[in-house]
SEKOL-13187 format. One line per 5 residues: number of its first residue (from 1); their letters; for each residue y, x, z of N, C-alpha, C. Coordinates in steps of 0.05 Angstrom, whole numbers, padded with zeros to 5 digits. Example, Ala and Ser with C-alpha at 12.3 -4.5 7.8 and 13.67 -1.06 7.14 Angstrom:
1 = AS = -00114/00264/00156/-00090/00246/00156/-00066/00264/00156 | -00045/00257/00142/-00021/00273/00143/00001/00258/00157 .
//
This chain:
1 = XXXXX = -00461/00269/00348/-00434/00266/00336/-00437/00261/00306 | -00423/00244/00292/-00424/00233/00265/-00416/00266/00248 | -00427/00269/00232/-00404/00289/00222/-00384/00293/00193 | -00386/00270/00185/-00363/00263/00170/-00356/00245/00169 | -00327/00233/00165/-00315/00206/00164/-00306/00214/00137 .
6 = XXXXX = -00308/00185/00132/-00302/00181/00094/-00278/00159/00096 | -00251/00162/00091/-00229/00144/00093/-00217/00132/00073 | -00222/00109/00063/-00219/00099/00036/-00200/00083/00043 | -00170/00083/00034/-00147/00060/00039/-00148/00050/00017 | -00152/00021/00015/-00154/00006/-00007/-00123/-00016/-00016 .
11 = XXXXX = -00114/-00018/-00033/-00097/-00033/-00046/-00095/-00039/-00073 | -00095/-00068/-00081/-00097/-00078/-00106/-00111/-00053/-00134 | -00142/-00057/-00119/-00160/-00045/-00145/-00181/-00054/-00140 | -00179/-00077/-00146/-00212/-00098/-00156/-00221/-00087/-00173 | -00206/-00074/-00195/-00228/-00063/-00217/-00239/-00033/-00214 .
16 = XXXXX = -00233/-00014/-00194/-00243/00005/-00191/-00251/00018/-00164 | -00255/00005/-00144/-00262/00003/-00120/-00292/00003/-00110 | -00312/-00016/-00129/-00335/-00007/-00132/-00354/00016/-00134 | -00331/00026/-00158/-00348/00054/-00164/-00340/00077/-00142 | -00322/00066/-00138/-00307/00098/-00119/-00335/00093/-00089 .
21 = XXXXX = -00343/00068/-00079/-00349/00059/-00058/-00377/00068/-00065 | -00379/00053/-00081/-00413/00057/-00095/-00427/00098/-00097 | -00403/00115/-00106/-00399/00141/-00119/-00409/00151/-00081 | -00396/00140/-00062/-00402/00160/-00033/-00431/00150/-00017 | -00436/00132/-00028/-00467/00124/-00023/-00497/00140/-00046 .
26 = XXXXX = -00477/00154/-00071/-00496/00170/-00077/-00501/00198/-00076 | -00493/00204/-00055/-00491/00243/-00038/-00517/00245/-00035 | -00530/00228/-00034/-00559/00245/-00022/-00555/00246/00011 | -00537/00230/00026/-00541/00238/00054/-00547/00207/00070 | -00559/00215/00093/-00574/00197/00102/-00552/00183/00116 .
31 = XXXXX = -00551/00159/00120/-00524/00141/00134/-00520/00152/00160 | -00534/00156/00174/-00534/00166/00201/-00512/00194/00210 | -00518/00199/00178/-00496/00233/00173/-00459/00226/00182 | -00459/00203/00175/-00429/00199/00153/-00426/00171/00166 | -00401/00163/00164/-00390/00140/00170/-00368/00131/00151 .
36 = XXXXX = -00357/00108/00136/-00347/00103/00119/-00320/00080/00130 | -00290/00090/00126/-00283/00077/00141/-00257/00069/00127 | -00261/00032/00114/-00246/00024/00094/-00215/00013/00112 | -00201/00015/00099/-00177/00005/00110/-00156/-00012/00086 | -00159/-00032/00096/-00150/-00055/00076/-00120/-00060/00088 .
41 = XXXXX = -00106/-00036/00062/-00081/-00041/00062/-00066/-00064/00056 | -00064/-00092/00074/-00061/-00111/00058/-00064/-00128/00033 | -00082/-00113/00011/-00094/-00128/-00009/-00084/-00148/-00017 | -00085/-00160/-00037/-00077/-00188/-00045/-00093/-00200/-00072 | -00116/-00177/-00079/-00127/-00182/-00096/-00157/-00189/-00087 .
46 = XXXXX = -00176/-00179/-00106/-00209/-00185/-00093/-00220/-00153/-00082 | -00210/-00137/-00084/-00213/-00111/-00076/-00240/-00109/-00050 | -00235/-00128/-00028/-00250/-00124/-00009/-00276/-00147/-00022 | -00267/-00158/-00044/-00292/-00180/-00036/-00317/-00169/-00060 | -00302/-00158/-00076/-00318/-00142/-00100/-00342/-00114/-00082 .
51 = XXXXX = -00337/-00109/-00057/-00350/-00092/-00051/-00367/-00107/-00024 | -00366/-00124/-00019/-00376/-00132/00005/-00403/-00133/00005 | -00417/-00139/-00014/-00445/-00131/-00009/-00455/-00101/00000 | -00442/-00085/-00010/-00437/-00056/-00005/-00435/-00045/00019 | -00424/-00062/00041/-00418/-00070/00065/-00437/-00075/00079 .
56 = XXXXX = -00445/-00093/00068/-00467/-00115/00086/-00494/-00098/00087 | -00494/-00080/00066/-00523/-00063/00068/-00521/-00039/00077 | -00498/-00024/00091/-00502/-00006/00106/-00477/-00014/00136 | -00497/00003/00156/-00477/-00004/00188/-00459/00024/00191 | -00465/00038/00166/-00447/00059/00181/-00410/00043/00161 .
61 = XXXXX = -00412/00023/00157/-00376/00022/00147/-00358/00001/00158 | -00346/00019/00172/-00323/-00005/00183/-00300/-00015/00167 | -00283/-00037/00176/-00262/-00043/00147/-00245/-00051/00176 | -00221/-00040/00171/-00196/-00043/00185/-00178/-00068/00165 | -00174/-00089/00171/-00154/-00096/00160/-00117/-00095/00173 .
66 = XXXXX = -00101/-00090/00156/-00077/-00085/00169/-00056/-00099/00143 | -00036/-00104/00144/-00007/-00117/00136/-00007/-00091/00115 | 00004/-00097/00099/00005/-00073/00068/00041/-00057/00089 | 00032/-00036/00091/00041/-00016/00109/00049/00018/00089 | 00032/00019/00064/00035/00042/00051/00014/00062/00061 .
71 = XXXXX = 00003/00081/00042/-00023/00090/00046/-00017/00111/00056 | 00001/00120/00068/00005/00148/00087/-00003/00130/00119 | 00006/00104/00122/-00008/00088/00138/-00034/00078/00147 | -00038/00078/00119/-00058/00067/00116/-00079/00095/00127 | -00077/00112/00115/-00095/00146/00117/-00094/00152/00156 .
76 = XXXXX = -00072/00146/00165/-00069/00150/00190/-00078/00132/00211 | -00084/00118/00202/-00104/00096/00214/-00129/00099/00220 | -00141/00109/00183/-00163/00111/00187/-00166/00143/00208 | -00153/00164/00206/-00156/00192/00222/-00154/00175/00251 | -00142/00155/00257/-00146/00158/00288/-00165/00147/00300 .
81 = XXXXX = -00179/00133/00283/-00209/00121/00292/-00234/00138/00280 | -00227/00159/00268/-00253/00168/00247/-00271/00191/00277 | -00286/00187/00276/-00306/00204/00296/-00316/00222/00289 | -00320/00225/00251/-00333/00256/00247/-00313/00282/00252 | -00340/00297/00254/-00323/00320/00261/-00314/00335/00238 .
86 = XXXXX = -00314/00322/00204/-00295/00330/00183/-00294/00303/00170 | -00273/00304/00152/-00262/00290/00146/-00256/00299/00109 | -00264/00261/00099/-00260/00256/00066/-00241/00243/00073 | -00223/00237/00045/-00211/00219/00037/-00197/00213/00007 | -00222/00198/-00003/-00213/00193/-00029/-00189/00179/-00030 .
91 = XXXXX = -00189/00171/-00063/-00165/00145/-00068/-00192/00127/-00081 | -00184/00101/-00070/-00201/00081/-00081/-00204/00070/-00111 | -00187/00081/-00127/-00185/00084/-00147/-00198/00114/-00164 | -00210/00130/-00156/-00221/00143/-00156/-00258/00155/-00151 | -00271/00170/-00158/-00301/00171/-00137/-00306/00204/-00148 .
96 = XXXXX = -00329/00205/-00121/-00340/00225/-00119/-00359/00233/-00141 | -00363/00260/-00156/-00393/00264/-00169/-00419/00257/-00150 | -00431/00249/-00168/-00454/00247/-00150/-00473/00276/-00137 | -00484/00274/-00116/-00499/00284/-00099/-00488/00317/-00094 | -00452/00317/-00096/-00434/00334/-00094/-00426/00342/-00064 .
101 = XXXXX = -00426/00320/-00042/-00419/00331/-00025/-00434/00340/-00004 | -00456/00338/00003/-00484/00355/00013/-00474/00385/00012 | -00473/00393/-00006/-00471/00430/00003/-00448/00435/00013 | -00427/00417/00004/-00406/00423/00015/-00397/00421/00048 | -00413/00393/00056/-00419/00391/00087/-00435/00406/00098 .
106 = XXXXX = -00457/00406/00085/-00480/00433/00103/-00453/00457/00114 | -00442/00465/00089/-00426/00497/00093/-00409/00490/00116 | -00390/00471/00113/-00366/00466/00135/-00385/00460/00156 | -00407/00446/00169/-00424/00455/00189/-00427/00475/00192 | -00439/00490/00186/-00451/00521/00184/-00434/00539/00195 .
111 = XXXXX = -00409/00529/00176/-00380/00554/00185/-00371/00547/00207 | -00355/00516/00205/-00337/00510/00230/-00318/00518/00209 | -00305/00516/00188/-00277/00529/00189/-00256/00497/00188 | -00234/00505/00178/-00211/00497/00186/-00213/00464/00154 | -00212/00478/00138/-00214/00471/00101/-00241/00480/00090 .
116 = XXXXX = -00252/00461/00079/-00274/00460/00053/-00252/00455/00024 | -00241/00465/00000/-00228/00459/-00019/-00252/00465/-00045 | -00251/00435/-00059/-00268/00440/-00071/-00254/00443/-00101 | -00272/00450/-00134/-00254/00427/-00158/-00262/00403/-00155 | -00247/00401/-00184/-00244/00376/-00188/-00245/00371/-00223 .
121 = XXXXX = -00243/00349/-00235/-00243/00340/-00257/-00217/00320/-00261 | -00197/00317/-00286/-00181/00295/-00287/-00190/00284/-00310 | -00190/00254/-00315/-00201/00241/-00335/-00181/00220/-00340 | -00171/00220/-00366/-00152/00197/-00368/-00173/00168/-00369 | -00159/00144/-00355/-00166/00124/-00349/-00182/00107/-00371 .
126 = XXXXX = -00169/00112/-00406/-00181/00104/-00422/-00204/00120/-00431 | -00205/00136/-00421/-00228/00155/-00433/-00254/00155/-00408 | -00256/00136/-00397/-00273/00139/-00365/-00300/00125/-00386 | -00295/00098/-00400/-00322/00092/-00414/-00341/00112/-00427 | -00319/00135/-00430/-00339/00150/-00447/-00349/00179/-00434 .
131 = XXXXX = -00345/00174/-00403/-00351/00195/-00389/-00381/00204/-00384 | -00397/00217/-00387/-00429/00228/-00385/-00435/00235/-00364 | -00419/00252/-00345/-00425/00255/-00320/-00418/00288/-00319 | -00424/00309/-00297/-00415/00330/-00286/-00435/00347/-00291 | -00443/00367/-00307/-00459/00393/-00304/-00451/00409/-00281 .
136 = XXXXX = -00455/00416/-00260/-00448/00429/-00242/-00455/00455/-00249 | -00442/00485/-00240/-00444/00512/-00240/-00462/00519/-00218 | -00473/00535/-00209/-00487/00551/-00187/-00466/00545/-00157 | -00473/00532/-00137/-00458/00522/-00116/-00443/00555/-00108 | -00423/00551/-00097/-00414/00592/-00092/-00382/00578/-00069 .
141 = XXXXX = -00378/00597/-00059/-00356/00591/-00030/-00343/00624/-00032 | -00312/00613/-00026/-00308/00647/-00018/-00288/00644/00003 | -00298/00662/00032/-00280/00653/00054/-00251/00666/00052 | -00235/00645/00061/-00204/00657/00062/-00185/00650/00084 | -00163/00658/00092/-00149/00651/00113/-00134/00630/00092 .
146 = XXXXX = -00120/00612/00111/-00103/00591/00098/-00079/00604/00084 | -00073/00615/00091/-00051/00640/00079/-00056/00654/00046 | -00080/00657/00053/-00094/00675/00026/-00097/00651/00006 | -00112/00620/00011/-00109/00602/00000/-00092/00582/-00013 | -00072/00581/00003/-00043/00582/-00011/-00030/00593/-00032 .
151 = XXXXX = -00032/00622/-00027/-00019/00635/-00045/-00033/00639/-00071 | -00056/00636/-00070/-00083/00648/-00086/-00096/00618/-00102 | -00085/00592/-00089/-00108/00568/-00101/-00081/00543/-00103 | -00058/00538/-00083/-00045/00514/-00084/-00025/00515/-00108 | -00025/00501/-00127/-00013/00495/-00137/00002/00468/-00138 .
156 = XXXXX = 00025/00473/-00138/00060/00455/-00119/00053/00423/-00136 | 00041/00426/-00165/00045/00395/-00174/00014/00384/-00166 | -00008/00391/-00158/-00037/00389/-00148/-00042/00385/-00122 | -00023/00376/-00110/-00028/00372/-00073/-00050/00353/-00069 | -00077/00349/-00075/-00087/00327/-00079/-00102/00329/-00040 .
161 = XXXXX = -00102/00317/-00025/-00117/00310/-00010/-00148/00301/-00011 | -00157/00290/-00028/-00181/00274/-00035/-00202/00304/-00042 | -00187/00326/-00043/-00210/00343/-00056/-00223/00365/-00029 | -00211/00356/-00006/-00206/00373/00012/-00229/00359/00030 | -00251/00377/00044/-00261/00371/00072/-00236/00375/00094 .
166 = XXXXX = -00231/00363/00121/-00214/00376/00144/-00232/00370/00169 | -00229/00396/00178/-00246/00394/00208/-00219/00377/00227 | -00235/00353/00227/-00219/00333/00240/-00208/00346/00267 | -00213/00372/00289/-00197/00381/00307/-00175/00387/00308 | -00173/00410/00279/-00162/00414/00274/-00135/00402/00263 .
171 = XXXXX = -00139/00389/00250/-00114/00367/00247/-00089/00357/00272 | -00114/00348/00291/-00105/00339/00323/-00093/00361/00337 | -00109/00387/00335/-00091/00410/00346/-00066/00419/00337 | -00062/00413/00314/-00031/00421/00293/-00018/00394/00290 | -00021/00372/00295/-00015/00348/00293/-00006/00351/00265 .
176 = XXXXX = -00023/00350/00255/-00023/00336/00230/-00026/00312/00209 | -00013/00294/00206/-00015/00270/00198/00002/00266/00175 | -00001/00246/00170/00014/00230/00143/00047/00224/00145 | 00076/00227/00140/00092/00214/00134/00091/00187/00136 | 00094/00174/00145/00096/00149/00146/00120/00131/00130 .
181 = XXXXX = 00107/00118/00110/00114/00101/00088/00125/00110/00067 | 00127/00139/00059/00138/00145/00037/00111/00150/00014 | 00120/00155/-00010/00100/00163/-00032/00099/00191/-00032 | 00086/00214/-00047/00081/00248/-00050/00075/00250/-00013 | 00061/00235/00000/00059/00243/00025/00036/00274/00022 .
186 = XXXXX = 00024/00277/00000/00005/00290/00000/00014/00324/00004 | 00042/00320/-00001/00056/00345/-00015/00056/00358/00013 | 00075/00350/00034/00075/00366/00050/00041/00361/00076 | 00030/00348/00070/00007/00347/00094/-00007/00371/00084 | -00016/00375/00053/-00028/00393/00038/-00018/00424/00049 .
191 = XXXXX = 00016/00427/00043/00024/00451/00053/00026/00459/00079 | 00026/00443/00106/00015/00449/00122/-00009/00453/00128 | -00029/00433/00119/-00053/00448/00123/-00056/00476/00119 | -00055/00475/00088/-00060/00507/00086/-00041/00538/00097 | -00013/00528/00110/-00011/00552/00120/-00020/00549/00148 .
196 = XXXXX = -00020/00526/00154/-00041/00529/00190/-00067/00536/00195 | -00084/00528/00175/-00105/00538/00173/-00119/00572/00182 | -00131/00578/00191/-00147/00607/00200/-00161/00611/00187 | -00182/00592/00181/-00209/00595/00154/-00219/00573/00145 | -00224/00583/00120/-00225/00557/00097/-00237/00577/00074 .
201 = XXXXX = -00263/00549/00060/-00274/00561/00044/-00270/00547/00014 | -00257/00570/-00009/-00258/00558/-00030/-00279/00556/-00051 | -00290/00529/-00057/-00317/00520/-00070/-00313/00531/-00099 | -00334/00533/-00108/-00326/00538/-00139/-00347/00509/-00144 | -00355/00483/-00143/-00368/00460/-00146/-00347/00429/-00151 .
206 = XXXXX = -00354/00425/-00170/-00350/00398/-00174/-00352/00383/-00154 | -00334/00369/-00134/-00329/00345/-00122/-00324/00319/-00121 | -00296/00321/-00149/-00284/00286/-00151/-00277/00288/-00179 | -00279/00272/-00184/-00262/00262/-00210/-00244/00242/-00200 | -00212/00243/-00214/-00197/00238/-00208/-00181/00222/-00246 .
211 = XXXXX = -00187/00193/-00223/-00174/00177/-00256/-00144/00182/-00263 | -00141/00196/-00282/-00108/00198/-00293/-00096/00173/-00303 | -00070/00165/-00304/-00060/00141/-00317/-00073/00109/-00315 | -00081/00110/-00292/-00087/00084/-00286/-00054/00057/-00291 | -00072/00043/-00300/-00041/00019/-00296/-00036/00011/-00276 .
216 = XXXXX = -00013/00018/-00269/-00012/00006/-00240/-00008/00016/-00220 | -00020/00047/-00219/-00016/00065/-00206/-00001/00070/-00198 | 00010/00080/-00169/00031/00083/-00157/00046/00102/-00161 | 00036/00128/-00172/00046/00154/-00189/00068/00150/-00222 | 00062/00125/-00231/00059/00112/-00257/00097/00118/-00258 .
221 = XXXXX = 00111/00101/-00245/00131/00091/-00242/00148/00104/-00224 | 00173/00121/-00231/00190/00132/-00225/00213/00112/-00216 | 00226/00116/-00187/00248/00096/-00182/00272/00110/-00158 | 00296/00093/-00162/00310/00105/-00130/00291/00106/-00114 | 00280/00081/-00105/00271/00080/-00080/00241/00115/-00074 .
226 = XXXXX = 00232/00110/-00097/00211/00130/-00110/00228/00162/-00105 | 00255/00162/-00110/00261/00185/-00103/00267/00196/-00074 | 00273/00169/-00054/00276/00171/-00031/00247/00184/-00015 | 00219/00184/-00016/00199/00193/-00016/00210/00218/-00031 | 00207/00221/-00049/00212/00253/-00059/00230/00274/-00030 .
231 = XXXXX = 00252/00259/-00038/00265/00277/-00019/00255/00279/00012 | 00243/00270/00022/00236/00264/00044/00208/00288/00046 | 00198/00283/00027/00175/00300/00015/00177/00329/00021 | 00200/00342/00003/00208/00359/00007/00225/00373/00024 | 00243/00354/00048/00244/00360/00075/00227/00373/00089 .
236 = XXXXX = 00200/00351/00095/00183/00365/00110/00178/00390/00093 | 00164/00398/00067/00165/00421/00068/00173/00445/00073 | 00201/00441/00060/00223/00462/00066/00223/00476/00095 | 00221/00454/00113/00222/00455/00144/00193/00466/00157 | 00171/00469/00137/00157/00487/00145/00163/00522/00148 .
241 = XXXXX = 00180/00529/00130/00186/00551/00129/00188/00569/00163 | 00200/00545/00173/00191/00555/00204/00168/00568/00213 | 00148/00559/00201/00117/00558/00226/00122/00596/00221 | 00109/00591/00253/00119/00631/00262/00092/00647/00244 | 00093/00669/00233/00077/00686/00227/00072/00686/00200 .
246 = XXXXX = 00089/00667/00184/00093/00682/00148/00094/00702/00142 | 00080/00708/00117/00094/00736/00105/00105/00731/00088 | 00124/00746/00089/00139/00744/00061/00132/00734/00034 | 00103/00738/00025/00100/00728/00007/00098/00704/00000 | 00079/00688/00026/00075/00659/00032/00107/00644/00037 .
251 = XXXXX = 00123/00653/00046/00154/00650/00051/00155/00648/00025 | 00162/00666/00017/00173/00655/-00025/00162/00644/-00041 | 00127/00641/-00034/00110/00623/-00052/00120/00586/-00038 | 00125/00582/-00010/00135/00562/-00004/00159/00552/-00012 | 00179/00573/-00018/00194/00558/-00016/00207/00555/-00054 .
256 = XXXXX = 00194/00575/-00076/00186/00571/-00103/00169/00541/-00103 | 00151/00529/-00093/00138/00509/-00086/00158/00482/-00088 | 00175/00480/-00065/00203/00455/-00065/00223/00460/-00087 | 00221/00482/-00100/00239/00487/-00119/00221/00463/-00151 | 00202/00472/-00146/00179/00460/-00162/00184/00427/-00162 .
261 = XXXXX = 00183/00421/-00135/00178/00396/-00130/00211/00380/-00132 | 00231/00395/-00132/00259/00386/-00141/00265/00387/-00171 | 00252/00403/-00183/00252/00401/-00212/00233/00380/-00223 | 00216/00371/-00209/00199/00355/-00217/00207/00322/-00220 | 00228/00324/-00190/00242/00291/-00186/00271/00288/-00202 .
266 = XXXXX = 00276/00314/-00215/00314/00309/-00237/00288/00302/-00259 | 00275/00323/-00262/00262/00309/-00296/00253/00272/-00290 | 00238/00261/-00267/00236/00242/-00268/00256/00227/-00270 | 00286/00236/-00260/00311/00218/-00254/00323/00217/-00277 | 00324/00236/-00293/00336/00239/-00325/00319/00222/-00344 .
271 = XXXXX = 00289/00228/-00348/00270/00210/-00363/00262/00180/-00352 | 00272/00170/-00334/00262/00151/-00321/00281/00121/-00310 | 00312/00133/-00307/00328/00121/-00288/00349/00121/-00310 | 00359/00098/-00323/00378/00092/-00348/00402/00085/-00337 | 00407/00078/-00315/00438/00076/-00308/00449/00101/-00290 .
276 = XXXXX = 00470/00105/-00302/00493/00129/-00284/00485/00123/-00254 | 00492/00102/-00248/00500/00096/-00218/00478/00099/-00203 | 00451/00101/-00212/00424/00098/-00209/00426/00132/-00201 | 00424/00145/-00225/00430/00167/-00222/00435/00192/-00194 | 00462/00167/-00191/00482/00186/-00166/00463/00172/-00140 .
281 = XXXXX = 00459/00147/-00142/00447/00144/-00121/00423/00167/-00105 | 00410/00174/-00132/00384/00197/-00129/00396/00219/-00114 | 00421/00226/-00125/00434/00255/-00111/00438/00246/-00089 | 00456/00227/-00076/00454/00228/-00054/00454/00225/-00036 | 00418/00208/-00038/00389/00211/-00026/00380/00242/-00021 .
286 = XXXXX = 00380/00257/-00040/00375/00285/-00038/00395/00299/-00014 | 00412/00296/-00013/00429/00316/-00007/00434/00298/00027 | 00428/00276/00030/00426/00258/00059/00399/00271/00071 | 00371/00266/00057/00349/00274/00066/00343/00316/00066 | 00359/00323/00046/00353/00352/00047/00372/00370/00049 .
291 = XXXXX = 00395/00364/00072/00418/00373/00070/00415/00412/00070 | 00398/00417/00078/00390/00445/00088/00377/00458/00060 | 00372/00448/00041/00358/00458/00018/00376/00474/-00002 | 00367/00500/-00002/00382/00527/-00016/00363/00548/-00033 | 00365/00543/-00058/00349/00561/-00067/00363/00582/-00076 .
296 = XXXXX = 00358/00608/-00073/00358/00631/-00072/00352/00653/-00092 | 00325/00653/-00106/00306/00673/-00115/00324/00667/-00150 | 00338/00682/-00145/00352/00684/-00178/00382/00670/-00184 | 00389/00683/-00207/00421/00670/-00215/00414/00639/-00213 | 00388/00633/-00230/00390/00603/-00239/00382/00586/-00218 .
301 = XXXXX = 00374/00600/-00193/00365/00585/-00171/00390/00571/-00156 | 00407/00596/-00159/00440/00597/-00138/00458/00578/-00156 | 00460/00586/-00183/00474/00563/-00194/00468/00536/-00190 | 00442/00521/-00186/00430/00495/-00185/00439/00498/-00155 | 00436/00510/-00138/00435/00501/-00111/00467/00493/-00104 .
306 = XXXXX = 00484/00513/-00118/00509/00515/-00113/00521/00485/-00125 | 00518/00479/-00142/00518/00454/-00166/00515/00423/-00148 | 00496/00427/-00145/00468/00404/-00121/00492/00405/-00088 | 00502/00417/-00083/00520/00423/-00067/00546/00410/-00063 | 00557/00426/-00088/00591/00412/-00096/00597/00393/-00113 .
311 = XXXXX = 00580/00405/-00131/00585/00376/-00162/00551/00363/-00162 | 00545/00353/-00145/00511/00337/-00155/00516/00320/-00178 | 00531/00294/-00183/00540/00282/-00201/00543/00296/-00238 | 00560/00320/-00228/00561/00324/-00247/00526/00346/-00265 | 00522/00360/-00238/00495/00369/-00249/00475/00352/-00259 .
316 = XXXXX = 00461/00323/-00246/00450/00311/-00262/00455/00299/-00290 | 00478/00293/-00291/00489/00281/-00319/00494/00302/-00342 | 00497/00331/-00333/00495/00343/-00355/00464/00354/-00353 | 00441/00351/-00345/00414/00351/-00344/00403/00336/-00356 | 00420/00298/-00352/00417/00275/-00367/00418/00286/-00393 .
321 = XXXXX = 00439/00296/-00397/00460/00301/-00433/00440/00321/-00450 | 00427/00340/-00430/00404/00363/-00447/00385/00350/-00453 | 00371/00324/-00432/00348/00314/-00437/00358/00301/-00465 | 00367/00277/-00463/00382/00262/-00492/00381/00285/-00509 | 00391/00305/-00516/00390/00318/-00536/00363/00333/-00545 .
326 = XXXXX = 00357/00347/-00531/00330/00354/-00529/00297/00324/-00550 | 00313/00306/-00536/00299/00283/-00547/00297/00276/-00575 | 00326/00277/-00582/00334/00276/-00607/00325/00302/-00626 | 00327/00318/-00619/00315/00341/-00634/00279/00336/-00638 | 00273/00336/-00613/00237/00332/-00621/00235/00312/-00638 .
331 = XXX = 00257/00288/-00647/00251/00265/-00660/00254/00280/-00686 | 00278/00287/-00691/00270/00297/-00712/00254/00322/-00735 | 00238/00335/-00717/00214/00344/-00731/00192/00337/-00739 .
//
C-alpha cells in the first residue's frame, strides 16, 4: 500500500508551482513511498507546462485534468482517487521545507492515529527572495485526543489544511470532505477533523511555509459573492455543535470560534464593500445561509446577535460609520 498521497490542486500559478512541486520531491523519500496527485483545476495559464518535466521523471504523479470547478473540488477529487493510507495537501502556491516530512510520516505509520499537525512558517510574498531556509528544533510529538487539540492548538483564523497529515480512513469513516465550491472551505473541514478525531499527534517541527500576500490570491479580495462562502462556512460549523459527546468546554471554544469567523466577514464587509446596497446584500446572505446562528457568551454577544436578527441593516452601517471614523482618527496621528 502507497502510504502517502500528496494532493496538489493547481490554478493560475505559473510562477510558483515549480517550487511547491519541486519542495515534495526533496523529503528524502523514496518514490515508491508516496504518490503525487496533481489536479488541474482548469488552468488557463502555463501552470501545468512549467512543471512537466517534473512529471516526466517520476511514475509516481498523476495529473487529473478537470473544468475550473473551485479547489474544494478540486481537493475532493484528488481524496477520491488518492490510495495512501495518509494524506498531504499543499496549495500550489506554496511548498514544503525540505527533508521535513520523513519523521513526520515514519510517526503517523508507527502510531496509526487519526491527525499528524505540524508548524509552520508565514512569509510575505515579497520577502520569499530573501528567504535562507528553516533551522529546524529537535523533532518532538505530543499525543492528544482531537478534543484536547482543538481546544489547546486550533486557532479560528489558522484553519490551514496544508499543515495537516490525515489518515485517509479516517476521513471516509466520518465522511469528511470539502464544501463544494465555496472559498474558507478549510474552516469547517479543519473543525471537524479535529473534534472527530480520537488521536492525533502535535509536532513541534517545521513542515511548510506558507506564502502570505500573493497577487492574485484567492484570500486577497473580499466580495458579495466572497461573503456567500463565508456564510456557508460558518453554517457547517455552527452545525457541528451537534456531533454527540462535547464537553462543554469544546462546545464554547466552538462556538467562540464562528463568533470569530463572523467578526472576521463585517470587518471584511465594512473595509472592503463601498456601496450600501452591497452591504445589505452581505446581511442577507448571512441570515438566508445561517438562520440558526445565536451568540450567547456575554452582553456584547446577545446584543450583536439580537441586532443581526431584527435590524442587520442597521447593525452593519453603524459598524460601517465606526470603521469610517476610526479611519479618520488613525489618519490623523
Amino acid at each position: 500500500m502507497i502510504e502517502l498521497s500528496i494532493i496538489v490542486p493547481v490554478y493560475q500559478v505559473e510562477h510558483y508551482i515549480r517550487k511547491c512541486v519541486e519542495s515534495i520531491f526533496k523529503q528524502g523519500l523514496d518514490d515508491s513511498r508516496f504518490e503525487v496527485i496533481i489536479v488541474n483545476d482548469g488552468t488557463k495559464d502555463r501552470s501545468i507546462e512549467v512543471i512537466a518535466d517534473i512529471i516526466s521523471q517520476h511514475d509516481n504523479v498523476t495529473v487529473i485534468n478537470q473544468k475550473n470547478e473551485s479547489l474544494s473540488v478540486a481537493r475532493n477529487k484528488g481524496l477520491s482517487v488518492a490510495k495512501g493510507e495518509y494524506i498531504l495537501m499543499p496549495d500550489s502556491d506554496d511548498f514544503l521545507v525540505e527533508n521535513s516530512l520523513s519523521p513526520l510520516l515514519d510517526k503517523a505509520l508507527e502510531t496509526k492515529v487519526d491527525l499528524v499537525v505540524a508548524d509552520f512558517l508565514m512569509i510575505e510574498d515579497k520577502d520569499m527572495p530573501h528567504f535562507s531556509g528553516v533551522v529546524q528544533k529537535e523533532f518532538s510529538v505530543q499525543e492528544k485526543t482531537g478534543q484536547q487539540l482543538f481546544l489547546d492548538d486550533l486557532n479560528p483564523r489558522q484553519c490551514y489544511v496544508w499543515r495537516t497529515l490525515y489518515r485517509k480512513a479516517f476521513l471516509i469513516e466520518n465522511h469528511i470532505s470539502f464544501i463544494r465550491g465555496i472559498n474558507y472551505q478549510d474552516v469547517p473541514f479543519t473543525h471537524k477533523c479535529y473534534l472527530k478525531a480520537q488521536r492525533c499527534l502535535r509536532a513541534s517541527w517545521i513542515l511548510y511555509i506558507y506564502r502570505l500576500n500573493r497577487p492574485g490570491a484567492a484570500t486577497t479580495i473580499f466580495t458579495v459573492n466572497k461573503s456567500r462562502s463565508y456564510s456557508i462556512a460558518m453554517a457547517a460549523t455552527w452545525n457541528l455543535r451537534q456531533i454527540i459527546g462535547l464537553t462543554p468546554d469544546t462546545l464554547h471554544k466552538l462556538e467562540e470560534d464562528v463568533y470569530t469567523s463572523f467578526n472576521t466577514m463585517i470587518y471584511h464587509t465594512i473595509y472592503s464593500i463601498k456601496k450600501r446596497k452591497e452591504r445589505k446584500q452581505v446581511m442577507d446572505i448571512l441570515k438566508y445561509e445561517v438562520p440558526q446562528l445565536n451568540f450567547t457568551h456575554g452582553i456584547r454577544q446577545k446584543v450583536i446577535s439580537f441586532m443581526v436578527r431584527y435590524v442587520p441593516y442597521l447593525y452593519v452601517e453603524l459598524y460601517y460609520l465606526y470603521g469610517k471614523i476610526a479611519f479618520l482618527k488613525a489618519r490623523k496621528k
